[in-house]
C-alpha positions in Angstrom: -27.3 55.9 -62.3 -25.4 57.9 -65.0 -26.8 55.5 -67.7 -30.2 55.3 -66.7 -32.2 57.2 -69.5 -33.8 60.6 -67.8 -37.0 60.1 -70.0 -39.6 57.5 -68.6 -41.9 55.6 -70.7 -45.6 55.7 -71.0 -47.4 53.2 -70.7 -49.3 53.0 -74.3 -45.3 53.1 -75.6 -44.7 50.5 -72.9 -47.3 48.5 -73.7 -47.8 49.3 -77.7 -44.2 50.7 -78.8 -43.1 54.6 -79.9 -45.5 56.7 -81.7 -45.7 56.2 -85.2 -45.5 58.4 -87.9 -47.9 59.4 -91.2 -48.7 56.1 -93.3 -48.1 56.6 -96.8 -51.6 57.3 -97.3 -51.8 59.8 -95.2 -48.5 61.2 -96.8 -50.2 61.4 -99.8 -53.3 63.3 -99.0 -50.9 66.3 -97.7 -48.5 67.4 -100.5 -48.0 70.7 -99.3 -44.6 72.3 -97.9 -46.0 72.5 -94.9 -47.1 68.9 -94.5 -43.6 68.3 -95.9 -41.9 70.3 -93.6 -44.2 68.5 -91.2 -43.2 65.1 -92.2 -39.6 65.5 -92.3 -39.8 67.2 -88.8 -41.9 64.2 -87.8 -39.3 61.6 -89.5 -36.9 63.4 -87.6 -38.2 63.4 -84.7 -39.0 59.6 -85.0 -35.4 59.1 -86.0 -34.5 61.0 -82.6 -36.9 59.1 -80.6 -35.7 56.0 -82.4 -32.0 57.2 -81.9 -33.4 57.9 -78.0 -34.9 54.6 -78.0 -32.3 52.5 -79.6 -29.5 54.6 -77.1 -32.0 54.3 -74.3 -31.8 50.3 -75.2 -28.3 50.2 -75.5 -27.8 52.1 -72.0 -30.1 49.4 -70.3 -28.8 46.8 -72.1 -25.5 48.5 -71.0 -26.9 48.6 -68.1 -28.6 45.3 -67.9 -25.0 43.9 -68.9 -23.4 46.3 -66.4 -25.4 44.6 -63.5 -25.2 41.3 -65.0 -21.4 41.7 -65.1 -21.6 43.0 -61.7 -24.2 39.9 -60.6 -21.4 37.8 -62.8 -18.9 39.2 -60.7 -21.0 39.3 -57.4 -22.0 35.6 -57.8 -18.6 35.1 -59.5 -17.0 36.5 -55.7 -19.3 34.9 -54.0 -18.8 31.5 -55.4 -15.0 32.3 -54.9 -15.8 33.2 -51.6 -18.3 30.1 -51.2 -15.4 28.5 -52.6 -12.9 30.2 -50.0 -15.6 29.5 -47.5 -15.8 25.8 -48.9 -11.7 25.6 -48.6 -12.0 27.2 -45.4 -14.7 24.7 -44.4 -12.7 21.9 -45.7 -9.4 23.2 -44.1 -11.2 23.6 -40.8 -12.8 19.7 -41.3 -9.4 19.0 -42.0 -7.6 20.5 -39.2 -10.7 19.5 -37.1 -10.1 15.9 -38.3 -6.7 16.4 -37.4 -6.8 17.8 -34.1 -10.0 15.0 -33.4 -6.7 12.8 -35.0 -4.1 14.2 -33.0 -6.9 14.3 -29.9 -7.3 10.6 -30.7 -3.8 9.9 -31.2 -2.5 11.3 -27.9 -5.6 10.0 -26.1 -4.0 6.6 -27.4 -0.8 7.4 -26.3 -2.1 8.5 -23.1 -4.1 5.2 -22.7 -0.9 3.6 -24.1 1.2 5.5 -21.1 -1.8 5.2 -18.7 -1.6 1.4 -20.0 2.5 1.1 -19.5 2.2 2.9 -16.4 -0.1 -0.1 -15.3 1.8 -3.0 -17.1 5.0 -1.2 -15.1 2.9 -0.9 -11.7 1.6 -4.4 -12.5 4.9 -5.9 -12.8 6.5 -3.8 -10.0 3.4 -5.6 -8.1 4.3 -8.7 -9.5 7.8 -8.3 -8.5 6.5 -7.0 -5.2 4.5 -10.0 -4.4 7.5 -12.3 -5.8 9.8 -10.6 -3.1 7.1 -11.1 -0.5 6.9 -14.8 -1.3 10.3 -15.0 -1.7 10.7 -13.4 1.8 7.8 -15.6 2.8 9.0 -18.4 2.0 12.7 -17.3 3.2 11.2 -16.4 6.4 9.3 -20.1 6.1 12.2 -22.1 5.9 14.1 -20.1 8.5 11.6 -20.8 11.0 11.6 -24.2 9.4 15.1 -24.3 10.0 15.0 -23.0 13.5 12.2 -25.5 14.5 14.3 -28.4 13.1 17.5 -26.5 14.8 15.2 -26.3 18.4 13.5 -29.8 17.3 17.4 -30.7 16.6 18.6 -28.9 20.3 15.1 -30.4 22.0 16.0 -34.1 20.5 19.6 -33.3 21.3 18.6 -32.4 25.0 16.4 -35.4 25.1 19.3 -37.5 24.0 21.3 -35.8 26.5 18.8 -36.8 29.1 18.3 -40.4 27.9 21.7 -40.8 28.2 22.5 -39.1 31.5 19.0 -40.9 32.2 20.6 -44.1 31.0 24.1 -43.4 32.7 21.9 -42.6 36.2 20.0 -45.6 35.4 23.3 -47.6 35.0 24.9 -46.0 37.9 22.0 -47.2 39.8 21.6 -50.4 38.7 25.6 -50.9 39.1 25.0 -49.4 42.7 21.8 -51.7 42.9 24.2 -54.4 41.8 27.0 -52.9 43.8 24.4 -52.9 46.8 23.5 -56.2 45.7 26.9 -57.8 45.8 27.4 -55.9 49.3 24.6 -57.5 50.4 25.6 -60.5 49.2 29.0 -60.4 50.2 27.4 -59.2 53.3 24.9 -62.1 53.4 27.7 -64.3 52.5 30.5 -62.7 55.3 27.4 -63.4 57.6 26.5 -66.7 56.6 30.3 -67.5 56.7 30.5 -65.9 60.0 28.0 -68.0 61.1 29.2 -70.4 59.4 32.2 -69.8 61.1 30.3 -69.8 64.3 28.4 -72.8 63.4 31.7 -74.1 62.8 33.4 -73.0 66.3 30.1 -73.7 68.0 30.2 -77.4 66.3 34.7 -77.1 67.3 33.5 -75.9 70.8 30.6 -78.5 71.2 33.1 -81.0 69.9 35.9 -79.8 72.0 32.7 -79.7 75.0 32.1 -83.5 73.5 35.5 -84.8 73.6 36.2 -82.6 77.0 33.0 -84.3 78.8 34.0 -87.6 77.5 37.7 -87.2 78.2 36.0 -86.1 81.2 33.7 -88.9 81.5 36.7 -91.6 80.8 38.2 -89.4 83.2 35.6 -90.2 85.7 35.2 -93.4 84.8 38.6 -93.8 85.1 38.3 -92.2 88.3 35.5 -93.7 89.4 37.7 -97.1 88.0 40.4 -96.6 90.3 38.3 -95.1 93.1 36.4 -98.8 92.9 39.8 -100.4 93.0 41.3 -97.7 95.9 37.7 -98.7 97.5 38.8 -102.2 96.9 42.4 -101.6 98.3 41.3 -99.2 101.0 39.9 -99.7 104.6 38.5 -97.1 106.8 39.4 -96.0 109.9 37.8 -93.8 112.2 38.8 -91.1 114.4 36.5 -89.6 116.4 33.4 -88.7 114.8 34.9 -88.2 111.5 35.1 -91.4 109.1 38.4 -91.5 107.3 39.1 -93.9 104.4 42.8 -94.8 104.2 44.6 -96.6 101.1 47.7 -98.2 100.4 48.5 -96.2 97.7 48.1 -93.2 99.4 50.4 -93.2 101.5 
């Protein structure tokens, strides 16, 4: 504000320039001191307005240089600042980039964890399920094992019992035989007794043979010698009774 000029322009000095002075012509008409006087006062007074004028330039173009230092110096900050703000801008991409980065980074080690965690769950599954077939199968093969070792004690038993079955069966058929050969023997002790029987019988029917016909040559021999007693022997009588008497009798 201290260098505007105070003075303000009109508008014919706007427009056309300062006032001008006496031509030479007119100079020449008026020759006198006073027109003299006149024109040096109105040279000087030019020169002043000119000196006013030219200062009055310089302070606007003092001026004008003033504010277009200062608009210099304004855009001059504010490209530093749009600079600083550019930087800033930049930095902030940056460190968003980075932190979107770091974001992305530890997401992926997250997901890498999250993915670890899962690899480790899935193989502790893994190893889960392995020890559940393992225990499985284990568990299999005992019962395997302890319906062989039942099939073993059933087949065992049923050995057992085929051969106490086999041991009753030849117990009974040695007693059948046993029974047999008592039967036999007892078959054969009764066909011998009755052979023995038959025998005696035939002895005693023999003996009752040979008896009758020792008995018979008895009587015949009796009967013999009664015919030749009859023959030797006479009969006498006494009394009713009818007595035969032989020789060889008496």
């Amino acid at each position: 504000n201290t260098l505007e000029p105070k003075e303000t322009e009109s508008k014919t000095e706007k427009f056309r320039g300062p006032a001008r002075g006496p031509t030479a012509q007119e100079s020449k008409q008026f020759r006198g001191p006073t027109t003299r006087r006149l024109d040096q006062a109105r040279l000087k007074t030019r020169r002043l307005d000119q000196a006013r004028l030219k200062t009055r330039r310089l302070d606007q173009a003092r001026l004008k240089t003033r504010r277009l230092d200062q608009a210099r110096l304004k855009t001059r900050r504010l490209d530093q600042a749009r600079l600083k703000t550019r930087r800033l801008d930049q930095a902030r991409l940056k460190t968003r980039r980075l932190d979107q980065a770091r974001l992305k980074t530890r997401r992926l080690d997250q997901a890498r964890l999250k993915t670890r965690r899962l690899d480790q769950a899935r193989l502790k599954t893994r190893r889960l399920d392995q020890a559940r077939l393992k225990t499985r199968r284990l568990d299999q093969a005992r019962l395997k094992t302890r319906r062989l070792d039942q099939a073993r004690l059933k087949t065992r038993r049923l050995d057992q019992a085929r051969l106490k079955t086999r041991r009753l069966d030849q117990a009974r058929l040695k007693t059948r035989r046993l029974d047999q050969a008592r039967l036999k023997t007892r078959r054969l002790d009764q066909a011998r007794l009755k052979t023995r029987r038959l025998d005696q019988a035939r002895l005693k029917t023999r003996r009752l043979d040979q008896a009758r016909l020792k008995t018979r040559r008895l009587d015949q021999a009796r009967l013999k010698t009664r015919r030749l007693d009859q023959a030797s022997c006479r009969w006498r009588r006494r009394g009713s009774r009818r007595r035969r008497r032989c020789s060889w009798r008496e």
